[in-house]
C-alpha positions in Angstrom: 0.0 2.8 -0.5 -3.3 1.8 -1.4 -6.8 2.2 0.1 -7.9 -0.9 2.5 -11.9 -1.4 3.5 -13.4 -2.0 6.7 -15.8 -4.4 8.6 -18.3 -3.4 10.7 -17.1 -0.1 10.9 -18.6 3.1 9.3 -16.2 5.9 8.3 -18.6 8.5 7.1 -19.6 9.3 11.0 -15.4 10.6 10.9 -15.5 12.4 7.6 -18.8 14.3 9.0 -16.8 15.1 12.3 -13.9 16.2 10.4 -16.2 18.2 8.2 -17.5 20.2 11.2 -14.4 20.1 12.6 -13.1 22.5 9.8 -16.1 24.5 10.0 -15.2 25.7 13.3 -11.8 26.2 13.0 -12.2 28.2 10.0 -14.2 30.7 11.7 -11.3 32.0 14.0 -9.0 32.0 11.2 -11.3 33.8 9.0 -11.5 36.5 12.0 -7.9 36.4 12.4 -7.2 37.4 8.6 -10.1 39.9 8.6 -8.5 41.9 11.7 -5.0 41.4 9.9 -6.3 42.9 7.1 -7.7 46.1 9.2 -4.6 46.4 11.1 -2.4 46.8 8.0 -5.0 47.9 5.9 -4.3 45.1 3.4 -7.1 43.5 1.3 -6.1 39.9 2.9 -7.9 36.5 1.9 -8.4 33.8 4.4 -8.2 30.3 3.3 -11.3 28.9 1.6 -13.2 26.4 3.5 -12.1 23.0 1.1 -8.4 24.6 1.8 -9.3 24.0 5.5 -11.0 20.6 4.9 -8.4 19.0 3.3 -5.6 20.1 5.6 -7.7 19.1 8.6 -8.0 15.9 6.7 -4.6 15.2 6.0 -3.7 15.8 9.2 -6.4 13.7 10.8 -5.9 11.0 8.2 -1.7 10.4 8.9 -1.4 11.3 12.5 -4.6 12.3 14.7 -6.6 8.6 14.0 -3.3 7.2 16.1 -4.0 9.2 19.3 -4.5 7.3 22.5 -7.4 9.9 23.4 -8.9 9.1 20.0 -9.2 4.9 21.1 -10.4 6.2 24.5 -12.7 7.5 23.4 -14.5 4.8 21.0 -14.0 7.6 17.7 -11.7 5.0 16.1 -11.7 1.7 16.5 -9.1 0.7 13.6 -6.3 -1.2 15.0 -3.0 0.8 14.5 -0.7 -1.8 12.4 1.8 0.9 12.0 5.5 -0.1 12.5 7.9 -3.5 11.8 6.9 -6.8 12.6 8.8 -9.7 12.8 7.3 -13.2 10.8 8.0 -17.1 10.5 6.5 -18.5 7.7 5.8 -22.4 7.3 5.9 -23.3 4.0 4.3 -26.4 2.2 7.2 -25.8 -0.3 9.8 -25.8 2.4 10.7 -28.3 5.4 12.5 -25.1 6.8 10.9 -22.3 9.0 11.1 -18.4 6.9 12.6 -15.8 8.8 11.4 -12.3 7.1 10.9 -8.9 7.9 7.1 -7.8 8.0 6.9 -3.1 7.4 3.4 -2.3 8.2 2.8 1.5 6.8 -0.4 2.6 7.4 -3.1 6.2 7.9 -6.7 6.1 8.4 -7.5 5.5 4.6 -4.8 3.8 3.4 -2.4 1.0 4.2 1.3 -0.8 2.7 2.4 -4.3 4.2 5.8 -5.2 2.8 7.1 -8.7 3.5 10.8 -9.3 2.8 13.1 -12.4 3.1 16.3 -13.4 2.2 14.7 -14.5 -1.1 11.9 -13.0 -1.8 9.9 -9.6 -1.4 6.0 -9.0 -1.5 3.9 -5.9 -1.4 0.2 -5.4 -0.7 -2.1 -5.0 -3.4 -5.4 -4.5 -1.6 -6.5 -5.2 2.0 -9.8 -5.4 4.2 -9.6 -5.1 8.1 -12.9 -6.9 10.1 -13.1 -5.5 13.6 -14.5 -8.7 15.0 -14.8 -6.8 18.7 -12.9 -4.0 20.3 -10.0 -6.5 20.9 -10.1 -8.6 18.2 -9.2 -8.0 13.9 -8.7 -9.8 11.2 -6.4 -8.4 8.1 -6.5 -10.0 4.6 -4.9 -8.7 2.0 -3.7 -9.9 -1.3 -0.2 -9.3 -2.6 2.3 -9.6 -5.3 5.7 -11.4 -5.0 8.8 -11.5 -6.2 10.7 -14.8 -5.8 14.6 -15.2 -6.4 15.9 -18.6 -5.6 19.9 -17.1 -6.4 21.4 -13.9 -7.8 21.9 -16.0 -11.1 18.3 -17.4 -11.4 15.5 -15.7 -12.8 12.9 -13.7 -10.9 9.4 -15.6 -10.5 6.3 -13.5 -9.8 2.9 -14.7 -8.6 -0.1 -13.5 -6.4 -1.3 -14.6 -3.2 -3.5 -13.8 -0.3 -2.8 -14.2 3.5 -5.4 -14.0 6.6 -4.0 -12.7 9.8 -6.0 -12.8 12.8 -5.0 -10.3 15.7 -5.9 -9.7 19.3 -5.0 -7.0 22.3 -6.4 -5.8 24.2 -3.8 -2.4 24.6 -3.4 -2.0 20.7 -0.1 -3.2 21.2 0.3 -6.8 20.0 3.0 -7.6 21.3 2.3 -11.4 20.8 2.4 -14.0 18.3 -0.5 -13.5 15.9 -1.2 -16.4 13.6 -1.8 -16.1 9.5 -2.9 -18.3 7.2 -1.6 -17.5 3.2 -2.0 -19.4 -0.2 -0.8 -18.2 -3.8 -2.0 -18.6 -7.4 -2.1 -22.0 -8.7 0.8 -21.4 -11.0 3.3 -21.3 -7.6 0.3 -23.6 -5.6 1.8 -23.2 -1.8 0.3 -22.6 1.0 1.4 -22.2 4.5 1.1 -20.6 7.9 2.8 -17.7 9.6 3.0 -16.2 12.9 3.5 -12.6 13.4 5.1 -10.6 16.2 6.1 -6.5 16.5 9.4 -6.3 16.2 11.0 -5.3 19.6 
């Protein structure tokens, strides 16, 4: 996975609140360990406070950022990509629509978009999401393929980029979302796709 940027949206406001967050909760636990300590008359240690930050973060960074409460809210306002999607691509190298198979792996800081087909396979190198309005995104990322016309031929690499615009307005979308994608000039195709969560 890699990191991704946003648009229009600040994420130091959420490291601060996760900063305080772990302020509070390590006061309870350091009064927890303290009494602990008494009761057994043990010389106990409660975890430092960067120990707590970076749990907190973890956990906020891979699971709490999903939470319907959290969108509710207004704390986040990243769309949640998280899942499989389903993709035809049209081709200006193909009269033939492209089935493939779109995994979307994503936290807070960090996001993987894996694109497979029968005959090739591509992998996110970097990505930027624009939060255009509460209901409305648009992910770009760049990406490096791996094409295979038969098991006999030889593999052919190139790079490309693709612009997929998304709207809900329940985090869901469950419609067809339309993409735009070109490659390096050395494979020079271009093309459109439409994306759907997979069912």
């Amino acid at each position: 996975m890699h990191e991704y940027s946003l648009s229009y949206h600040d994420r130091k406001n959420i490291y601060y609140f996760v900063v305080i967050l772990s302020g509070i909760i390590s006061i309870p636990i350091t009064l927890f360990v303290g009494s602990i300590s008494s009761i057994l008359n043990l010389s106990l240690m409660a975890p430092s406070g960067l120990v707590i930050f970076f749990l907190v973060f973890h956990l906020f960074d891979k699971y709490i950022w999903k939470l319907p409460f959290m969108y509710s809210l207004g704390i986040i306002k990243i769309p949640n990509l998280n899942g499989r999607w389903l993709a035809t691509i049209k081709s200006s190298k193909s009269n033939n629509d492209i089935e493939a198979r779109v995994t979307i792996t994503q936290t807070y800081s960090k996001i993987k978009i894996l694109l497979t087909t029968e005959q090739s396979r591509s992998e996110s190198t970097m990505a930027n999401i624009d939060i255009i309005d509460p209901n409305s995104f648009k992910l770009r990322y760049e990406y490096h393929a791996e094409f295979q016309k038969d098991e006999n031929s030889e593999i052919k690499r190139h790079y490309g980029v693709t612009s997929l615009f998304l709207e809900s307005e329940n985090q869901e979308f469950d419609n067809n979302h339309k993409a735009s994608y070109y490659t390096e000039l050395n494979r020079s195709s271009l093309g459109t796709m439409y994306f759907a969560r997979s069912k």
